[in-house]
C-alpha positions in Angstrom: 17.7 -15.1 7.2 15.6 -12.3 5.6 12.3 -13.7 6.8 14.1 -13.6 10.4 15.2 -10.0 9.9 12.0 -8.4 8.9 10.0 -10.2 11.7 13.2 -8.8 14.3 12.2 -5.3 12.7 8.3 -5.6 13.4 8.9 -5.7 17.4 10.9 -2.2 17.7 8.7 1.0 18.6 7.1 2.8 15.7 9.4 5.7 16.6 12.6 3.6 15.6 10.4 2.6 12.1 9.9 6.9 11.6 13.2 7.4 12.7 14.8 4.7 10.7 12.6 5.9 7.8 14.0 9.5 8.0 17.8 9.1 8.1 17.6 6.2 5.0 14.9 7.8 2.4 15.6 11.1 0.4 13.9 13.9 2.2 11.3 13.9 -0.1 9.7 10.7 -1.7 6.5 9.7 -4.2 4.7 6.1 -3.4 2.4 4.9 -5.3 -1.0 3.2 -4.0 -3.2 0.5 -5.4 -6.5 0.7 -4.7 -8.9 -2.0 -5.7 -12.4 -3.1 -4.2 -14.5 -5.8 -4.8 -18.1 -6.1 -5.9 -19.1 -5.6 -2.6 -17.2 -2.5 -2.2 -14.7 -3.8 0.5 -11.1 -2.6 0.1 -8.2 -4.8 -0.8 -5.6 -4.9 1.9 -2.0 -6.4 2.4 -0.5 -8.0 5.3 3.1 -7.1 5.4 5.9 -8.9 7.2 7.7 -6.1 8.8 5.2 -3.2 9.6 4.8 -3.0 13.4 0.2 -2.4 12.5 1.1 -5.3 9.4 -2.6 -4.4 7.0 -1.9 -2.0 4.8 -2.7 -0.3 1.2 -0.6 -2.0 -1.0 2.0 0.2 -2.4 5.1 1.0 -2.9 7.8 3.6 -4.1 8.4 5.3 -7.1 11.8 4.6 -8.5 14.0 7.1 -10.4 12.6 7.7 -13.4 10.2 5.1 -13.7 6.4 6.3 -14.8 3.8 6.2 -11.5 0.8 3.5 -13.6 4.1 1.4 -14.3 5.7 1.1 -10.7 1.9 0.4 -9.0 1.9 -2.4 -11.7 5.5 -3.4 -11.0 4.7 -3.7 -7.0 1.6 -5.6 -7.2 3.7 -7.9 -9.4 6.6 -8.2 -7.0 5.0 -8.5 -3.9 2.1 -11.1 -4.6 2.7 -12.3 -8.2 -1.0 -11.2 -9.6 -1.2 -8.4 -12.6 -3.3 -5.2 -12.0 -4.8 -3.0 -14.4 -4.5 1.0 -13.8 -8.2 2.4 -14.4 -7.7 5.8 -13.1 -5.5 8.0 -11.0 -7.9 8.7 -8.2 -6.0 11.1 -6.1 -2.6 12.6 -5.4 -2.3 13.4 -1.4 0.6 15.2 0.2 1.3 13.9 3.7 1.7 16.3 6.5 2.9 12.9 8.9 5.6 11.8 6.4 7.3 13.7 4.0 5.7 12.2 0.7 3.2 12.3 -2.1 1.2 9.2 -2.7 -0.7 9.1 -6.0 -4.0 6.9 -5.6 -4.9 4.7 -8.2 -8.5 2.2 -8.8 -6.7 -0.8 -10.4 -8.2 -4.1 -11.0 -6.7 -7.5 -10.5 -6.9 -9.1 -14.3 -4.5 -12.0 -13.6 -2.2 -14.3 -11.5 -3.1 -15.9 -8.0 -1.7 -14.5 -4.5 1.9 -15.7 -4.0 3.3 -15.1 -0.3 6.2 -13.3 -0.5 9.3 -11.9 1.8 7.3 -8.4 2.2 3.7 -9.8 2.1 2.0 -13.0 4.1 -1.5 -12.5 3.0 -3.9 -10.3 1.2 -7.4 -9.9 2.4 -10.6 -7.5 1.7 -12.1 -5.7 4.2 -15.3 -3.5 4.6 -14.3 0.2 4.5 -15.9 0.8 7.9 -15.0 -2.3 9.3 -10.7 -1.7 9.2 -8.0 -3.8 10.6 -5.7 -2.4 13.0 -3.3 -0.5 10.9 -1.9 3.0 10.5 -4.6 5.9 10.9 -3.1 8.0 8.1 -4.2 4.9 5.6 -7.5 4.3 7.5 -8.2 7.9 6.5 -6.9 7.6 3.2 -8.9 4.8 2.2 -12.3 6.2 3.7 -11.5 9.4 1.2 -10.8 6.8 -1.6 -13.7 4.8 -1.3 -16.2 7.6 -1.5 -13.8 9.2 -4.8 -14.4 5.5 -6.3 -18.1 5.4 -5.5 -18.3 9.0 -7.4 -16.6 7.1 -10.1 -18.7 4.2 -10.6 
């Protein structure tokens, strides 16, 4: 029934998403992003089973009182069964779209193998300047990422 629901959810207008967004979450939230690239230096995106653009960063939200290295871990868990590894907090971005902070981490995948689940379908890397369709805002995000993680390595 679920699977049924969230695909129902992907074919109303990203207004009703926003919308739907803004009258269920506090007025103020904190996600949490996982970033991880391969050798190559191609991002690590999700495919997600009820986003109208489905690739997208993998993350998640930061639950009440939970620490922010804990809860990326927690979602990468949840949503695909593999286990990350914080390496640094990469940046913390305040959205002027959507009324959130997302702090940025470079994880690393150290274990598990990809499990489909009710919120993800696939996971996939892609070349930073080579994008799926998906929301500008991450687009963006991940562009600024890439060349923090470059200056890292």
């Amino acid at each position: 029934m679920m699977p049924l629901l969230l695909r129902l959810w992907r074919k109303f207008p990203l207004w009703v998403h926003i919308l739907a967004a803004r009258i269920v979450r506090s007025k103020f939230r904190v996600a949490v992003a996982a970033m991880i690239f391969d050798e190559q230096g191609r991002v690590l995106l999700f495919k997600h089973t009820y986003r109208k653009f489905e690739w997208g960063i993998p993350a998640g939200n930061l639950e009440y009182g939970e620490q922010p290295e804990k809860a990326a871990v927690r979602e990468i868990l949840e949503e695909t069964g593999m286990q990350i590894r914080v390496q640094k907090l990469l940046l913390a971005d305040s959205s002027k779209y959507d009324h959130h902070v997302s702090l940025i981490y470079l994880c690393k995948i150290i274990a598990g193998e990809f499990k489909e689940s009710l919120e993800i379908s696939e996971m996939k890397y892609f070349d930073v300047d080579d994008l799926p369709p998906m929301l500008f805002a991450e687009k963006v995000l991940i562009r600024r990422v890439a060349d923090i993680s470059h200056e890292v390595n």
